[in-house]
N, C-alpha and C positions, 0 to 999 in steps of 0.2 A: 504493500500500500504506500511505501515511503519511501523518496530517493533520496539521501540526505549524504550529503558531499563532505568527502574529510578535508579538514584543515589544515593534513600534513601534506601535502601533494609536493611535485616540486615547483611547481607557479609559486604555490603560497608558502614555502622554504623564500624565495625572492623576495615577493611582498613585507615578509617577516625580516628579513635583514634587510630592506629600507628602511622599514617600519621604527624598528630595534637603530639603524643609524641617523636616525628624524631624531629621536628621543635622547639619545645618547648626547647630540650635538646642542642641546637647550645651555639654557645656561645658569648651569647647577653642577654639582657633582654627579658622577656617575651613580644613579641608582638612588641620589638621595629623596625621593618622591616616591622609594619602596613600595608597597602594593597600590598606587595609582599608577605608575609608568607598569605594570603588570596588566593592571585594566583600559589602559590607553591602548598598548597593545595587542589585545584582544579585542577591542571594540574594533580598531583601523585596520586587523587582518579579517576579520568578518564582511566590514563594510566592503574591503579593497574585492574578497573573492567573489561577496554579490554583484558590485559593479565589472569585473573582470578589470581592473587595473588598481595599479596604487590610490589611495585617498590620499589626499594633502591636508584637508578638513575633516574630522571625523561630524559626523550630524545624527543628534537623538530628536527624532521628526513620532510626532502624535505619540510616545509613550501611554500605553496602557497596562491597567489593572482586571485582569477578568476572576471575579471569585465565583467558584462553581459550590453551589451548593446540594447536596443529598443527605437520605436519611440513613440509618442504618438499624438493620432485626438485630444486630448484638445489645442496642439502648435496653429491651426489653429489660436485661439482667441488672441492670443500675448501678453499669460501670462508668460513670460519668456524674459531674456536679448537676445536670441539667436533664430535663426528658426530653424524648425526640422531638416538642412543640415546640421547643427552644428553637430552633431551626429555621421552623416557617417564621418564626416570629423575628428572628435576626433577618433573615429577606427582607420584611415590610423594612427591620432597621436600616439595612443601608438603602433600600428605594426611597427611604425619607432625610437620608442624608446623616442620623445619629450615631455613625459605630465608629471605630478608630481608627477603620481602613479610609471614610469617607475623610475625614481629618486629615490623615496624611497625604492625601491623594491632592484633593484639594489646595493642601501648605507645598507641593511637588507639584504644580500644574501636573497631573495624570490622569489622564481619562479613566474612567473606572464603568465596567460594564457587570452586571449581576447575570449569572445563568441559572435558573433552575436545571439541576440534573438529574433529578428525582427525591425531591423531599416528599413525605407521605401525605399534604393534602397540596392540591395547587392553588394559586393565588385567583381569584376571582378577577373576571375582567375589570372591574372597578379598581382592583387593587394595582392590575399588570400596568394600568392607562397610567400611572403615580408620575412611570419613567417610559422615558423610551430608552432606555438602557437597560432594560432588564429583557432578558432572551432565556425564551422555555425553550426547552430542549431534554424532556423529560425520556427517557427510561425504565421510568415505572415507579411505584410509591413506596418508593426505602427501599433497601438490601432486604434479601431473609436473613435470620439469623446465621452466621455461618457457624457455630458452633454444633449444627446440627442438619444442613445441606448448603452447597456453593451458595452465597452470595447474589450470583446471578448466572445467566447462559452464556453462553460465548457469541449468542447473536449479538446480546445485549452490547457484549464488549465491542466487537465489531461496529456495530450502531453508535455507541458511544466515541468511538475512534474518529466513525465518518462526521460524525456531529463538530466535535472539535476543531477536525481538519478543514471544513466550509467554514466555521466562524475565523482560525486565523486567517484562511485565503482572503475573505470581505477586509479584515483590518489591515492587513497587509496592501489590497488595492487603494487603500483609504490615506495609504503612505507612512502606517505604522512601521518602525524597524527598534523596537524594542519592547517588550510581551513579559508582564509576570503575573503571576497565578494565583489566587489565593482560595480559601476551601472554608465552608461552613457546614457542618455537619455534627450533632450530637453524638458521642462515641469513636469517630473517625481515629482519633489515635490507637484504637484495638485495632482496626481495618490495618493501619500503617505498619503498628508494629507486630502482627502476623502475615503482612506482604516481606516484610522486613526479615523476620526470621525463615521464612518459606525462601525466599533468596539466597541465603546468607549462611543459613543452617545454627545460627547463634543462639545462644539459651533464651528462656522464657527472663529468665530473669534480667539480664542486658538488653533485650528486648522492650521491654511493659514499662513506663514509668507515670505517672502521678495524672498525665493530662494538663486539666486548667483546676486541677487541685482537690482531687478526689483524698479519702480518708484511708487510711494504714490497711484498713480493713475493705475497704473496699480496692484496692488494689490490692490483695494478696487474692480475691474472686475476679478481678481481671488477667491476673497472671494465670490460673485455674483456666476461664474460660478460652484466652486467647491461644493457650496451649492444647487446649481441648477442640479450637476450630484450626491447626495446621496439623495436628495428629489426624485429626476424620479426614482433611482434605489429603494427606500422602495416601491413608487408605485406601480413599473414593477414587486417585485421580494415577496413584504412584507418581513415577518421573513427571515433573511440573515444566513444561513453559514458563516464561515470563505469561502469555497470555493465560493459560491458564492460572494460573496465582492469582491474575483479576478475576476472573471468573469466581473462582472459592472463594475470594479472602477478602477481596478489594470492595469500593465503595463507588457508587454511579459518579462519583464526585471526583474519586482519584480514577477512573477509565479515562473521564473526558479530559483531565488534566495530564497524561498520558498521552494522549492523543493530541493536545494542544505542543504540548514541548515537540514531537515528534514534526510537526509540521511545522511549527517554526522554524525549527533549525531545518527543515528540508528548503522554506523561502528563506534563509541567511538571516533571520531573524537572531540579535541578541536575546536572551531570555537569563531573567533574571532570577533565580529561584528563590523559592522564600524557604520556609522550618520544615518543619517535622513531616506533614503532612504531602507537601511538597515533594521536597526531596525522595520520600517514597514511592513518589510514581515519577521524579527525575531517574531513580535506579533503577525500576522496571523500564525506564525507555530506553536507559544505558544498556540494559543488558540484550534488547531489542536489538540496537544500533548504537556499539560503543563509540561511533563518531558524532553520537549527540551532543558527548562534554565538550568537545569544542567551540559549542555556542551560547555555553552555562557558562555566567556568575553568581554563587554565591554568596547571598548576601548576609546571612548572619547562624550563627550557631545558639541553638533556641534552647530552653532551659530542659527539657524533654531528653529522658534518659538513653536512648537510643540513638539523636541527633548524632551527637559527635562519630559514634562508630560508622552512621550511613556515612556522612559525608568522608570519614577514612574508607568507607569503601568504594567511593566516589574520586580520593584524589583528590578531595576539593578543601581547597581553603578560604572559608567566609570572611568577609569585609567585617564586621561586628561582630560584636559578642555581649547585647544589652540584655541578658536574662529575660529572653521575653518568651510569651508561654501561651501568646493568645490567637494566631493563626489569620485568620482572613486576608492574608500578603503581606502584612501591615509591615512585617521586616526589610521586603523587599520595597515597599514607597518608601523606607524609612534610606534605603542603598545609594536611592536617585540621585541625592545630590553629590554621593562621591563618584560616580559612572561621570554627572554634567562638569565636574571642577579635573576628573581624568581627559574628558573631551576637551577641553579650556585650557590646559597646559599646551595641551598636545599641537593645537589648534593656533596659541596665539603667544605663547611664551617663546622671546627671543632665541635665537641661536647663539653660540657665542659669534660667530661671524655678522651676523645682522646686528648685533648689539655693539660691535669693536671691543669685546673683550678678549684678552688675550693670556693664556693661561700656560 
């Protein structure tokens, strides 16, 4: 379904050592702008492969935020601070502008577009008319529970895939060229971290942590269950796919955001990842097509007990590290303005030659 171009080729070996001798020649120490001349240089060898030659300017044109929201049948068991109605009810939140993705988005000029991907009631037409940024794209009304059948079908996944990949085509034509994600769903951190350990093969216990601040006790009945829904799915399914893993374990919420990463980085789309939730379907698209991380950053490492292992098993090194624990991208609108002040060196900071400094 995805063509997605690696970054290593030998064109883009070239592009990277101009790229790498542009940044070098500023005027500064070698290297001393540390993880920004890192993210200059990955924004300007994306942009350079999309346009097929070098950039001189890098350009962050229509940035958006798409948060895909679903529900999920593991809520049932009350492994979360919240019941699955929390869900719909965070929808109406950000279609009226009160949540803390809407905040950042808005203090980060970032568009920000709502998806229903299957929360369990849908929003009424009075309610959809709020926004015109808000796009269904349903799947069906929550996960089952997977502790006791897959999640979903693999048409669903499939469905969910093509869903994704139409919505980045449209933003993409619209002249987007940098895409982050963020996820609302009750329960979603059980979904991630038994896609997580289904992946990975890592204990229950490195795997499962606290969520948005569940009790002692109710996370030692999430570690119970979450190990009790990738024990039934090795039985049901044995040797796993990536797609399959979505199927048992995953959430209509991390399909489509799977599906989103994958097509962006197929149009040379930067994409900016955000936590926990994220990241979990950043690794199932890596392990899809491990030439997706060349068009991931990283934006921050979330307080969530599992984060740090994906992203080591991602290779990735996040920009922040603000203990944050509450999902909807908000880490990634929070990244923007170090990608905009990375493009701005890159962009307008003297050379030593342009400047007559002589070192």
């Amino acid at each position: 379904m995805f063509t997605i171009e690696s970054l290593k080729s030998e064109q883009s070996a070239k592009y990277l050592e101009a790229i790498r001798n542009k940044i070098a020649n500023k005027t500064k120490p070698i290297g001393a702008l540390g993880v920004l001349e890192q993210v200059a240089e990955q924004l300007a060898l994306i942009q350079s492969v999309a346009q097929g030659s070098l950039v001189e300017h890098i350009e962050i044109t229509q940035p958006t935020a798409i948060v895909f929201a679903g529900d999920h049948g593991i809520a049932k068991h009350n492994v979360s601070i919240a019941p699955s109605d929390v869900t719909r009810q965070m929808v109406l939140n950000f279609l009226h502008g009160g949540a803390a993705i809407n905040c950042f988005c808005h203090s980060n000029d970032v568009a920000l577009k709502v998806v229903d991907a299957g929360i369990k009631l849908p929003l009424t037409a009075a309610e959809k008319s709020q926004s015109v940024d808000f796009i269904e794209q349903r799947l069906g009304a929550g996960t089952e529970d997977i502790t006791t059948q897959p999640a979903m079908t693999a048409l669903q996944v499939e469905q969910g895939l093509g869903f994704a990949h139409q919505l980045v085509n449209q933003l993409q034509n619209r002249g987007c060229n940098l895409l982050m994600f963020g996820e609302m769903g009750i329960a979603n951190t059980s979904a991630a971290s038994a896609i997580y350990m289904a992946l990975t093969g890592d204990s229950v216990e490195n795997s499962v942590g606290q969520g948005t601040g569940i009790t002692s006790e109710q996370l030692a009945d999430k570690c119970r269950l979450v190990n009790q829904a990738v024990e039934r799915a090795k039985q049901a399914q044995g040797e796993m796919t990536p797609l399959d893993i979505l199927a048992q374990l995953g959430g209509f919420e991390i399909v489509q955001i799977v599906g989103a990463i994958l097509a962006a980085a197929q149009a040379k789309i930067t994409i900016l990842i955000d936590g926990f939730i994220v990241t979990s379907a950043a690794l199932v698209a890596q392990r899809l097509y491990p030439q997706v991380s060349d068009y991931c950053i990283f934006a921050h490492q979330s307080n969530e007990k599992a984060h740090q292992s994906m992203l080591s098993s991602l290779d990735a090194k996040p920009l922040l590290n603000l203990a944050l624990r509450l999902g909807e991208g908000t880490g990634a609108a929070l990244a923007v303005p170090l990608l905009r002040c990375a493009a701005s060196f890159y962009n307008d900071m003297a050379s030593f030659e342009s400047a007559g400094v002589v070192v």
